[in-house]
N, CA, C and O of each residue as an XYZ file, in Angstrom:
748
protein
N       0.796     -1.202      0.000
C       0.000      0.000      0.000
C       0.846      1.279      0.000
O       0.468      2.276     -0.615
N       2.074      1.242      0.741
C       2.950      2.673      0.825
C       3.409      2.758     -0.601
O       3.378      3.938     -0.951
N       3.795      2.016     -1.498
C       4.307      1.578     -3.157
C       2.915      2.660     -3.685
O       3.247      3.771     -4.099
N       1.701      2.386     -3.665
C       0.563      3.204     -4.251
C       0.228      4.406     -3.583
O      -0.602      5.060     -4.214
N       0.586      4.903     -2.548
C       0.519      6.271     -1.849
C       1.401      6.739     -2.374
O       1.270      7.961     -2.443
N       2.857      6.138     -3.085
C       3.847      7.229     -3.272
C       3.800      7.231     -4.760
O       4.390      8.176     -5.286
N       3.149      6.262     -5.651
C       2.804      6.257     -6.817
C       1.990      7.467     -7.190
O       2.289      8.247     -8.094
N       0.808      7.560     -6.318
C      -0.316      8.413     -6.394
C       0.319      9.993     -6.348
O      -0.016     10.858     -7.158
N       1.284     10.203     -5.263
C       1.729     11.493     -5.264
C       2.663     11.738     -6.175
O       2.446     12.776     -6.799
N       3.485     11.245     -6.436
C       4.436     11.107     -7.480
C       3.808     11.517     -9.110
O       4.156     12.354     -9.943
N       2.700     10.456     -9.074
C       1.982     11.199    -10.260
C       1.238     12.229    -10.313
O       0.942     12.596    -11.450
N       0.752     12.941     -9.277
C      -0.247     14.080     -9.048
C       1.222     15.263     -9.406
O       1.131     16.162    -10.242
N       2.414     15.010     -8.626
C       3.009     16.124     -8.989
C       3.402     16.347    -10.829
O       3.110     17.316    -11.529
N       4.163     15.048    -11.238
C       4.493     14.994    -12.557
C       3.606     15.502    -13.528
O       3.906     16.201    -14.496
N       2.361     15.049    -13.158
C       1.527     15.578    -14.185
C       1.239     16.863    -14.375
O       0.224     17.382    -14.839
N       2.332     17.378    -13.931
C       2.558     19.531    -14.258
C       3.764     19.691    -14.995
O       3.841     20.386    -16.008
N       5.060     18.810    -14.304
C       6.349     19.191    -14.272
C       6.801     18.247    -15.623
O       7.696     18.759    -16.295
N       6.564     17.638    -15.842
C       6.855     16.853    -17.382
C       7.410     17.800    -18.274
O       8.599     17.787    -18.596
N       6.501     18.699    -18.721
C       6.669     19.919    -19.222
C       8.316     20.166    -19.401
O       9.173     19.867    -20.232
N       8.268     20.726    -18.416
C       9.585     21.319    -18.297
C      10.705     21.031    -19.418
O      11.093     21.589    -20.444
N      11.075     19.686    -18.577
C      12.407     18.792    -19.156
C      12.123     18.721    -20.970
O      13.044     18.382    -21.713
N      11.087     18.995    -21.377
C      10.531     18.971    -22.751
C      10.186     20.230    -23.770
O       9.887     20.270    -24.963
N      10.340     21.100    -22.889
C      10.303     22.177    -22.921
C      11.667     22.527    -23.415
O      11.868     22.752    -24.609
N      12.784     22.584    -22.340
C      13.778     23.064    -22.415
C      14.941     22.154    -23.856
O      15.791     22.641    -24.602
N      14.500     20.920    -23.729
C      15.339     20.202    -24.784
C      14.691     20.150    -26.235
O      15.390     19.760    -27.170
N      13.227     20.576    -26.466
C      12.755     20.526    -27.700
C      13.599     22.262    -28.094
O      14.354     22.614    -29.001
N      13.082     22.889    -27.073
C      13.349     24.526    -27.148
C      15.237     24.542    -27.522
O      15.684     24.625    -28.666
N      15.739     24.482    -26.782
C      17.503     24.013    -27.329
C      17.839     23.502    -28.300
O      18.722     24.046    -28.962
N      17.191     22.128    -28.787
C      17.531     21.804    -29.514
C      17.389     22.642    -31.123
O      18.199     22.847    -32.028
N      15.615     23.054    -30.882
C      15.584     23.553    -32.336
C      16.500     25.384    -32.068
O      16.870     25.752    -33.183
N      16.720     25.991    -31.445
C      17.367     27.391    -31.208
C      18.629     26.270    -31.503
O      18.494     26.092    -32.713
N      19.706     25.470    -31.098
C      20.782     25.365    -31.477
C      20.845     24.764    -33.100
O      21.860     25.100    -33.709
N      20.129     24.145    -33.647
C      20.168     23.875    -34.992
C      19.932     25.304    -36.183
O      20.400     25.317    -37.321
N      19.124     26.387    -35.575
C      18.926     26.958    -36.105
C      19.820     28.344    -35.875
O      19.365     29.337    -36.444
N      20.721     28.474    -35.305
C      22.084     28.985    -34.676
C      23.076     28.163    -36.001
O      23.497     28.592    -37.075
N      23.142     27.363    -35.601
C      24.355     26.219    -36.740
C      23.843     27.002    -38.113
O      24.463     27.898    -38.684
N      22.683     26.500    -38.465
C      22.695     27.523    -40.058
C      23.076     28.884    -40.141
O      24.019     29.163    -40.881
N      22.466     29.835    -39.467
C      22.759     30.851    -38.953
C      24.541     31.237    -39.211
O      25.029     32.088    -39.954
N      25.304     30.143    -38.187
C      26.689     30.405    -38.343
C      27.324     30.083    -39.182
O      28.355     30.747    -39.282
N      27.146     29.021    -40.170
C      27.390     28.763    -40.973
C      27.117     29.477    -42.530
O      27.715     29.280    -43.588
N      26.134     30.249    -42.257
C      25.465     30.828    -43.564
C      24.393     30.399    -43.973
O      24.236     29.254    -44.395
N      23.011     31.762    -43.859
C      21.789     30.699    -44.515
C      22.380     30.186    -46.047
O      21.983     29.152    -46.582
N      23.445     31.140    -46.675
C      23.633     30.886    -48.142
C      23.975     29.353    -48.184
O      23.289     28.653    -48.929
N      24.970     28.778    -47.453
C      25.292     27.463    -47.551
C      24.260     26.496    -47.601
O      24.246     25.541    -48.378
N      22.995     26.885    -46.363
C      21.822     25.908    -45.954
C      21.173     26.231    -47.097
O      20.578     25.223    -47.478
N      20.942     27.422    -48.054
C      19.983     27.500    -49.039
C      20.449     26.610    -50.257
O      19.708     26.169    -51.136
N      21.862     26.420    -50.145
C      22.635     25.484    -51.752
C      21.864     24.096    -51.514
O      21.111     23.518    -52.298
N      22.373     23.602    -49.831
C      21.740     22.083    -49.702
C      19.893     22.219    -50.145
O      19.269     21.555    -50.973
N      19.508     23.094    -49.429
C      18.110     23.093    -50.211
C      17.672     23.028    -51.719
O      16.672     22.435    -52.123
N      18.737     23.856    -52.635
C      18.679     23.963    -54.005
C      19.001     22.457    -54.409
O      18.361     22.001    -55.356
N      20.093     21.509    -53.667
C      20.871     20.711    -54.560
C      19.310     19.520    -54.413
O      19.199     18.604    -55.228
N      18.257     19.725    -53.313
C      17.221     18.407    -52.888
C      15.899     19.179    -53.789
O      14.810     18.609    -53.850
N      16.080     20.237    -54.322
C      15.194     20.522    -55.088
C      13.986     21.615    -54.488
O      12.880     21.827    -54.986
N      14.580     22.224    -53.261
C      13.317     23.134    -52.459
C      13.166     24.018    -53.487
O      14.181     24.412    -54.060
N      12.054     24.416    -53.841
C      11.350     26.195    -54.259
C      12.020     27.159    -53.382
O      12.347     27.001    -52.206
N      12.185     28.260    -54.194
C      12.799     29.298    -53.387
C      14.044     29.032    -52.163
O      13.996     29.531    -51.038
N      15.079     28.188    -52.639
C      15.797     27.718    -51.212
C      16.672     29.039    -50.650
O      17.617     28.791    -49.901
N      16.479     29.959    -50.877
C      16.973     31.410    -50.092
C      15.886     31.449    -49.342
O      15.810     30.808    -48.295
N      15.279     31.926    -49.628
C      13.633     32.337    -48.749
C      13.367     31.029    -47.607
O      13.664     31.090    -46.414
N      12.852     30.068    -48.172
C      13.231     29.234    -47.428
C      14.515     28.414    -46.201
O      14.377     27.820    -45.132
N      15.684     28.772    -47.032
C      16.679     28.731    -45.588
C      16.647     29.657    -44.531
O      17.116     29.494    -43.404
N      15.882     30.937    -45.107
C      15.632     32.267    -44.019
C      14.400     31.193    -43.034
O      14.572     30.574    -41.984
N      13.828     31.258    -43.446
C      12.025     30.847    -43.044
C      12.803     30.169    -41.751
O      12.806     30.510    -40.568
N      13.543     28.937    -42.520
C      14.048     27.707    -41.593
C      14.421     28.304    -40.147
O      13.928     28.079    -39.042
N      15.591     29.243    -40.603
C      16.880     29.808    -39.725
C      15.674     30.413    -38.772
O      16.044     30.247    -37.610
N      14.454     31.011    -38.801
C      13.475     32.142    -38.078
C      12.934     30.931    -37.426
O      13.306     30.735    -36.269
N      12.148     30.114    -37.947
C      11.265     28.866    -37.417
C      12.160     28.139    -36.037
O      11.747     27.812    -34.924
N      13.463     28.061    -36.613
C      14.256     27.215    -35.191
C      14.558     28.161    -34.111
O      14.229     27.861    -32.963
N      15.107     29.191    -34.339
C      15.254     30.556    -33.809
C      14.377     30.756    -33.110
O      14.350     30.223    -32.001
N      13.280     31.676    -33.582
C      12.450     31.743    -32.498
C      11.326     30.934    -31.979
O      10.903     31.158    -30.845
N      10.699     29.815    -32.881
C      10.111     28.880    -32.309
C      10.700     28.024    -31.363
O      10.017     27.364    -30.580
N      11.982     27.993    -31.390
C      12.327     26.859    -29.975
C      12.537     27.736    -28.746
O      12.482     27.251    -27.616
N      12.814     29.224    -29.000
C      12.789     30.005    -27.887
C      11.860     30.275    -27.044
O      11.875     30.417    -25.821
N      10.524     30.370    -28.324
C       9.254     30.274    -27.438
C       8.656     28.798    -26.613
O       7.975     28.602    -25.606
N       9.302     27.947    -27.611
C       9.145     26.329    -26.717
C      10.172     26.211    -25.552
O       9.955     25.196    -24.890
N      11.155     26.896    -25.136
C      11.781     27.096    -24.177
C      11.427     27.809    -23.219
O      11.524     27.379    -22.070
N      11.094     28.660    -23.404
C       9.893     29.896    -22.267
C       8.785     29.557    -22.408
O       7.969     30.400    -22.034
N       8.319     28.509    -22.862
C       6.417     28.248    -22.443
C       5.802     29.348    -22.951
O       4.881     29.901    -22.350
N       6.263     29.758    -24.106
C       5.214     31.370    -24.962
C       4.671     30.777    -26.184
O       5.291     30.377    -27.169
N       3.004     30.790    -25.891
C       2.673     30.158    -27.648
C       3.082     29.426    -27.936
O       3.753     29.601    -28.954
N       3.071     28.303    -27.475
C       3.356     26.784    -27.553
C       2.943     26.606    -28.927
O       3.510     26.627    -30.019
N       1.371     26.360    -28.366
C       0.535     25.560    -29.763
C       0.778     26.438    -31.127
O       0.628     26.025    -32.277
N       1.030     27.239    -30.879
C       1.083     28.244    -32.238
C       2.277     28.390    -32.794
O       2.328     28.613    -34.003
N       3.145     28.320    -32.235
C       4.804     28.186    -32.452
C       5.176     26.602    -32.680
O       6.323     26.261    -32.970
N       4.033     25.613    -32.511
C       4.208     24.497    -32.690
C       4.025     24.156    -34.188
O       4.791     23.427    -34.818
N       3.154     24.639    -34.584
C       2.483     24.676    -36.076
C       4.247     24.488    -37.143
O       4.872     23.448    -37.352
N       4.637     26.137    -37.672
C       5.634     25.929    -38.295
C       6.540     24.912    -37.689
O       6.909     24.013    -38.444
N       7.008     24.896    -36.323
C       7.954     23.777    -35.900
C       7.993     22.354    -36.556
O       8.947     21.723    -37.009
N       6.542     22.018    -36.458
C       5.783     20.772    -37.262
C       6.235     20.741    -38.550
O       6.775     19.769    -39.078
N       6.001     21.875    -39.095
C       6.032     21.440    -40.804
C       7.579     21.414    -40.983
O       8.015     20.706    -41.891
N       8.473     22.132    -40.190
C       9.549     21.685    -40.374
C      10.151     20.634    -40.498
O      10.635     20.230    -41.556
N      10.192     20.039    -39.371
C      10.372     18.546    -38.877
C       9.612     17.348    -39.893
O      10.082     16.212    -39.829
N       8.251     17.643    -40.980
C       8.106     16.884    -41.774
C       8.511     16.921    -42.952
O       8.733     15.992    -43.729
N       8.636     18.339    -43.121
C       9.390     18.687    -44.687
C      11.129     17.594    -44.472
O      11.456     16.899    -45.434
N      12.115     17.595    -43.080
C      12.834     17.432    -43.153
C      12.801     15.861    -43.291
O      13.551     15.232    -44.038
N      11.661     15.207    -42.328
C      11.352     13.831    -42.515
C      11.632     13.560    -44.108
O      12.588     12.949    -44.585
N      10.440     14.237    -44.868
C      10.229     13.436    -46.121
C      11.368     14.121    -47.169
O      11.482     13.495    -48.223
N      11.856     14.801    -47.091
C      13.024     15.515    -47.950
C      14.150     14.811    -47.418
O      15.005     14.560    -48.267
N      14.344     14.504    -46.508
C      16.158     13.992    -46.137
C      16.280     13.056    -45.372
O      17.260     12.475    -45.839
N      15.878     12.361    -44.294
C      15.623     11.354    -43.463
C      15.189     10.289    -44.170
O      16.021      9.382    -44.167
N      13.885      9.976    -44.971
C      13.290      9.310    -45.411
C      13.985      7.690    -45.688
O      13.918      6.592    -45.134
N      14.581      8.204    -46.728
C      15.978      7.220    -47.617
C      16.780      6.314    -46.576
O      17.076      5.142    -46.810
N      17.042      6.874    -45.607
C      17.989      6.533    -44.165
C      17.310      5.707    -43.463
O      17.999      5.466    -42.472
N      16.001      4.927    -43.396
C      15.239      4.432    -42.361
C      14.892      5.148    -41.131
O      14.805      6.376    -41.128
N      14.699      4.467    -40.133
C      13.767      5.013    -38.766
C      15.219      5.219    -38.426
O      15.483      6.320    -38.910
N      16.286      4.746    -37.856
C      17.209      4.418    -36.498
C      17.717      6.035    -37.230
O      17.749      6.441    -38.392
N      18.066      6.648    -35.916
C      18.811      7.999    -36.261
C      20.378      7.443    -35.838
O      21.171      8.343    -36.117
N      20.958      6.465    -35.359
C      22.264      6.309    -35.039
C      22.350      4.705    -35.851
O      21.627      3.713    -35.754
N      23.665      5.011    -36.724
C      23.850      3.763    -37.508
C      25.312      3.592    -37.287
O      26.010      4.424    -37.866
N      25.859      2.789    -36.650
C      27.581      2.892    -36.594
C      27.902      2.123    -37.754
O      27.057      1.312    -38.133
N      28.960      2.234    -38.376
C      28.833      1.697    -39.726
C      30.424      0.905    -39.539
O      30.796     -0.215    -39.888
N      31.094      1.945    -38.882
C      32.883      1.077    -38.319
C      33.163      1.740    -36.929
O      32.630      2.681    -36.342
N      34.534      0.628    -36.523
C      34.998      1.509    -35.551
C      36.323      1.116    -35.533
O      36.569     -0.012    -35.106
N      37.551      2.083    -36.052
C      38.714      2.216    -36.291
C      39.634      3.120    -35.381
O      39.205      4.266    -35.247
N      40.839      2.824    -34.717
C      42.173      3.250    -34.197
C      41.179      4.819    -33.134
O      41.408      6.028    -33.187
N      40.076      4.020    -32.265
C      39.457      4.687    -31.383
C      38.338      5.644    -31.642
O      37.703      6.398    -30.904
N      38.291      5.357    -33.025
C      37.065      6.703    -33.551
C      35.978      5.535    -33.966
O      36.279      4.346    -34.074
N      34.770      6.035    -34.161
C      33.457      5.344    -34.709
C      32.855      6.408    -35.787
O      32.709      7.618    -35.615
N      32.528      5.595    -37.009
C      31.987      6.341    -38.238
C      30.288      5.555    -38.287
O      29.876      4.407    -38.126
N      29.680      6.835    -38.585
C      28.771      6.616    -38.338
C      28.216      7.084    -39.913
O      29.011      7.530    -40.741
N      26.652      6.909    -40.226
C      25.920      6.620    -41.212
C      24.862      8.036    -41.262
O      24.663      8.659    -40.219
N      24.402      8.343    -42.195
C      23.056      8.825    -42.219
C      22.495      8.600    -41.228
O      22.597      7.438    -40.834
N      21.732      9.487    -40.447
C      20.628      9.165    -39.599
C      19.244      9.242    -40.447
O      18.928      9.938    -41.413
N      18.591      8.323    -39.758
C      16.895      8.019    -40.193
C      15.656      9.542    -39.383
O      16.099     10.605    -38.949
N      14.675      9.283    -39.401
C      13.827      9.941    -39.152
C      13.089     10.102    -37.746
O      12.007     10.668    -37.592
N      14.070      9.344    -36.474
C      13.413      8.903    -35.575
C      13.749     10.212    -34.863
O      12.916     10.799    -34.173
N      14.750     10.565    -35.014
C      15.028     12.134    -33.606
C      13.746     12.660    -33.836
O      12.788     12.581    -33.067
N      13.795     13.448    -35.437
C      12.123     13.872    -35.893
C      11.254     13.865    -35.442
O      10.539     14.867    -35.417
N      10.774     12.207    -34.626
C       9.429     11.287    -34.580
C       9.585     11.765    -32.916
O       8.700     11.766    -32.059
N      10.727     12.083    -32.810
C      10.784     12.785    -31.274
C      10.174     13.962    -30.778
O       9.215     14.134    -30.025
N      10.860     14.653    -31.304
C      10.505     16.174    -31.344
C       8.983     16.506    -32.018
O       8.150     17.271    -31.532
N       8.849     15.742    -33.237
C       7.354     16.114    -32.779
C       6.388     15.376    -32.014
O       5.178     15.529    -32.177
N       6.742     14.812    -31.426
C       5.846     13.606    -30.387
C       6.096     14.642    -28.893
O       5.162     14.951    -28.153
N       7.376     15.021    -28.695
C       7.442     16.145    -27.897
C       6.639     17.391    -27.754
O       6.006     17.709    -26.748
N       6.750     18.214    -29.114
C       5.530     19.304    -29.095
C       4.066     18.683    -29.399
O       3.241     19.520    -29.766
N       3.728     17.680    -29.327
C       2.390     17.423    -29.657
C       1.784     17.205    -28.159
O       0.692     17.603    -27.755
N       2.925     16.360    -27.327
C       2.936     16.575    -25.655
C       2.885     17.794    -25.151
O       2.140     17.831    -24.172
N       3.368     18.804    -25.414
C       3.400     20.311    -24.810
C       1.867     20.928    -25.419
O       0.969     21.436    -24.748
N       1.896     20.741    -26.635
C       0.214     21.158    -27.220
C      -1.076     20.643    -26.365
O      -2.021     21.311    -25.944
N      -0.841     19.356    -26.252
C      -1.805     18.840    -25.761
C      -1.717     18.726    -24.064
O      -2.689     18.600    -23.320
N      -0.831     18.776    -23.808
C      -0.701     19.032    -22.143
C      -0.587     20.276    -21.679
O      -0.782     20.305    -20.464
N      -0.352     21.311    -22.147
C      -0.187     22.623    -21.534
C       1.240     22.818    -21.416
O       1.650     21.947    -22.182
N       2.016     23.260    -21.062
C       3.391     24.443    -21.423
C       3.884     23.898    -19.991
O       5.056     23.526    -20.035
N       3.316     23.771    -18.823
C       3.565     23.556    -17.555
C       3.719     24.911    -16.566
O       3.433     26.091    -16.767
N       4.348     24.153    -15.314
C       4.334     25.836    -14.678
C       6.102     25.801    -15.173
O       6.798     24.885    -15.611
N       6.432     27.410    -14.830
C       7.392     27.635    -15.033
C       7.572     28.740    -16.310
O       8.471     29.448    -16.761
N       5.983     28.405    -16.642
C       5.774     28.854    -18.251
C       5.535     29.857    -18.342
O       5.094     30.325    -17.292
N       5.631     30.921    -19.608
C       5.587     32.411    -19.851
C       3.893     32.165    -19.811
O       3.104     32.617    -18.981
N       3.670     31.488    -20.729
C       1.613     31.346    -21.128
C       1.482     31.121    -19.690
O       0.599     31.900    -19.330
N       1.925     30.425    -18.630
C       0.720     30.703    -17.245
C       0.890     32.044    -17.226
O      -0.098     32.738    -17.465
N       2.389     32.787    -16.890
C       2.109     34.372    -16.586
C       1.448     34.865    -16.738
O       0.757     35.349    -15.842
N       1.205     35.091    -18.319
C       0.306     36.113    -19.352
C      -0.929     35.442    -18.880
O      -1.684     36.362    -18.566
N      -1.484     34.374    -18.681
C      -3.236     33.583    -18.336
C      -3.205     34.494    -16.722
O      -4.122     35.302    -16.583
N      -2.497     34.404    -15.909
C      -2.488     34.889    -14.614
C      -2.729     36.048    -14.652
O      -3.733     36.333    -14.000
N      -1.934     37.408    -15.452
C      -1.871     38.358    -15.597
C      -3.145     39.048    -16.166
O      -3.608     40.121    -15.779
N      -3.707     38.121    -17.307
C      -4.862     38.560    -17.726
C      -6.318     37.872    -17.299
O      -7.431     37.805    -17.821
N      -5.671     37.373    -15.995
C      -7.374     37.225    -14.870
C      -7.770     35.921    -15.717
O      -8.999     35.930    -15.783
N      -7.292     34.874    -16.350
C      -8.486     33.868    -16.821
C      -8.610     32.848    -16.331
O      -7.631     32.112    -16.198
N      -9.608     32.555    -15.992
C     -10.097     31.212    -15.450
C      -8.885     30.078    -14.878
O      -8.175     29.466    -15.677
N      -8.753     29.876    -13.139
C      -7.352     29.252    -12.999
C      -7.449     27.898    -13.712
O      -6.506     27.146    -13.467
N      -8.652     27.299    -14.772
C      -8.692     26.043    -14.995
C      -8.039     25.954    -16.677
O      -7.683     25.041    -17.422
N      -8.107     27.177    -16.746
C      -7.228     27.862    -18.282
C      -5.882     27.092    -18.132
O      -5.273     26.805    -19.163
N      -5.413     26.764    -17.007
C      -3.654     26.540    -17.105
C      -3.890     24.856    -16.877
O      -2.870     24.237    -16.573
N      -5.071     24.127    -16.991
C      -5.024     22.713    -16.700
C      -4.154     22.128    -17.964
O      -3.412     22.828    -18.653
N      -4.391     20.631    -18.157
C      -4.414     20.593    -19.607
C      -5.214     19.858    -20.633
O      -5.684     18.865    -20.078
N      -5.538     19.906    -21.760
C      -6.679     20.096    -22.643
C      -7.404     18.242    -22.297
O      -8.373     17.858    -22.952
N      -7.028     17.718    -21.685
C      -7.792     16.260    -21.283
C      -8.916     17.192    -20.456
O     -10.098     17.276    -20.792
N      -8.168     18.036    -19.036
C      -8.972     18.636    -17.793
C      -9.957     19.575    -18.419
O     -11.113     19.542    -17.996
N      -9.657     20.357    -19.317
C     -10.333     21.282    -19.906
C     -11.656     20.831    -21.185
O     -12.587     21.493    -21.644
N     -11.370     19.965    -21.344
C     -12.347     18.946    -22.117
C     -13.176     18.531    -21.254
O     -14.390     18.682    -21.394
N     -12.619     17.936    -20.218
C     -13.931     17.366    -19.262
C     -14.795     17.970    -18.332
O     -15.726     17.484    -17.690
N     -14.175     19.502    -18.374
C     -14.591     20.436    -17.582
C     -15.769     21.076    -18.170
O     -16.714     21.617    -17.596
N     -15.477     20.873    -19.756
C     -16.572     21.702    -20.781
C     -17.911     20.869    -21.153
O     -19.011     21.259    -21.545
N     -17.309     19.340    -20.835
C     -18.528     18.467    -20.829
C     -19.432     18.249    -19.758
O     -20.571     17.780    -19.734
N     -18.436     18.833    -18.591
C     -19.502     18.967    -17.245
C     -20.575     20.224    -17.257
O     -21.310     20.455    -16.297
N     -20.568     20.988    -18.445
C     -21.235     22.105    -18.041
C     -22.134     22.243    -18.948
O     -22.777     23.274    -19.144
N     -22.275     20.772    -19.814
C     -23.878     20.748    -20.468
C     -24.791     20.394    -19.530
O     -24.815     19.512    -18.671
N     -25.858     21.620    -20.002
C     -27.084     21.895    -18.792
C     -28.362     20.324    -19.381
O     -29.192     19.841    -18.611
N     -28.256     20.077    -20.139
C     -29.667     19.144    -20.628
C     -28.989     17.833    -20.209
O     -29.840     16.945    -20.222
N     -27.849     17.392    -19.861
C     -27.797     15.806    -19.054
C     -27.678     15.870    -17.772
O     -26.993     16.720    -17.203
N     -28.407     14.877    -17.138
C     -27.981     14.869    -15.951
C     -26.516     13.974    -15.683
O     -25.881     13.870    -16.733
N     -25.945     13.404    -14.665
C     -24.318     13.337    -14.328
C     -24.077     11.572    -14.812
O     -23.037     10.948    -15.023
N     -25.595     11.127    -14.868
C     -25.055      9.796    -14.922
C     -24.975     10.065    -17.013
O     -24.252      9.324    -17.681
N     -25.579     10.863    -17.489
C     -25.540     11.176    -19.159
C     -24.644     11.431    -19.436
O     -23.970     10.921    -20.331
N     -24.246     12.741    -18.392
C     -22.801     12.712    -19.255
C     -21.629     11.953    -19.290
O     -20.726     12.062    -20.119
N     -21.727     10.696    -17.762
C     -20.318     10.096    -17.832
C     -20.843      8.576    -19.149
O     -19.949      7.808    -19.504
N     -22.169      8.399    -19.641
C     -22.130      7.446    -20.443
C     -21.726      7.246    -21.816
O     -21.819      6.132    -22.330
């Protein structure tokens, strides 16, 4: 029984703080990839785009370099998650089906390992299958505390059930049809 009391609390807290750790490594990761083009030159990232056949690969290596930039910053500060999630998304599939694809799922392929070094292969599409499985968790769970969006919800007075997440807020909206009674709506 003490195994399920500490289960029970354990999960009452997590189910806020998850966030976080997902937050900060989706948010890093895409701000440091989009830094690397950045330092490197969007011109360089726009050639690899030209040589796979993108439309407009100037415009587009900009788009990219802005999308990682400030969309992972805002996935790092909990600002406009769901909305900063959108382009993040199409990124991560354009890159799936444009460059990953060919490579399979495994993102780590060791291919040798010679006089202390390891050569490694193409990676597949699975980091991808991460990161957006990550923001689809932050979309659908809420930003957590810690987050810029509670501030701004706090700041602008809304409903403290505004900061639940969209499971709580779903069931909250089904409790407040007036024509069933309680045993209707849980059937």
């Amino acid at each position: 029984m003490p195994f399920l009391a500490l289960y029970t609390r354990l999960s009452a807290f997590s189910s806020q703080w998850y966030a976080i750790p997902l937050r900060l490594i989706i948010g890093y990761g895409f701000m440091e990839h989009g830094y690397a083009k950045l330092a490197r030159g969007p011109e360089s990232f726009a050639a690899i785009l030209h040589a796979i056949g993108t439309p407009l690969p100037a415009l587009m290596a900009w788009a990219t370099v802005v999308v990682e930039l400030v969309g992972g910053f805002a996935v790092f500060i909990g600002a406009f998650v769901p909305i900063a999630s959108i382009p993040m998304a199409v990124v991560l599939l354009v890159t799936i089906f444009t460059v990953h694809v060919p490579y399979g799922f495994s993102s780590i392929k060791l291919l040798s390992f010679d006089a202390g070094s390891a050569h490694f292969g193409q990676p597949g599409y699975e980091t991808d299958l991460l990161y957006l499985a990550g923001l689809c968790a932050l979309v659908l769970g809420g930003s957590g505390p810690l987050a810029l969006d509670r501030l701004l919800r706090l700041r602008a007075g809304w409903a403290p059930h505004s900061d639940s997440n969209f499971s709580d807020r779903l069931e909250s909206s089904e409790n407040r049809v007036p024509h069933l009674n309680a045993h209707e709506r849980r059937a």
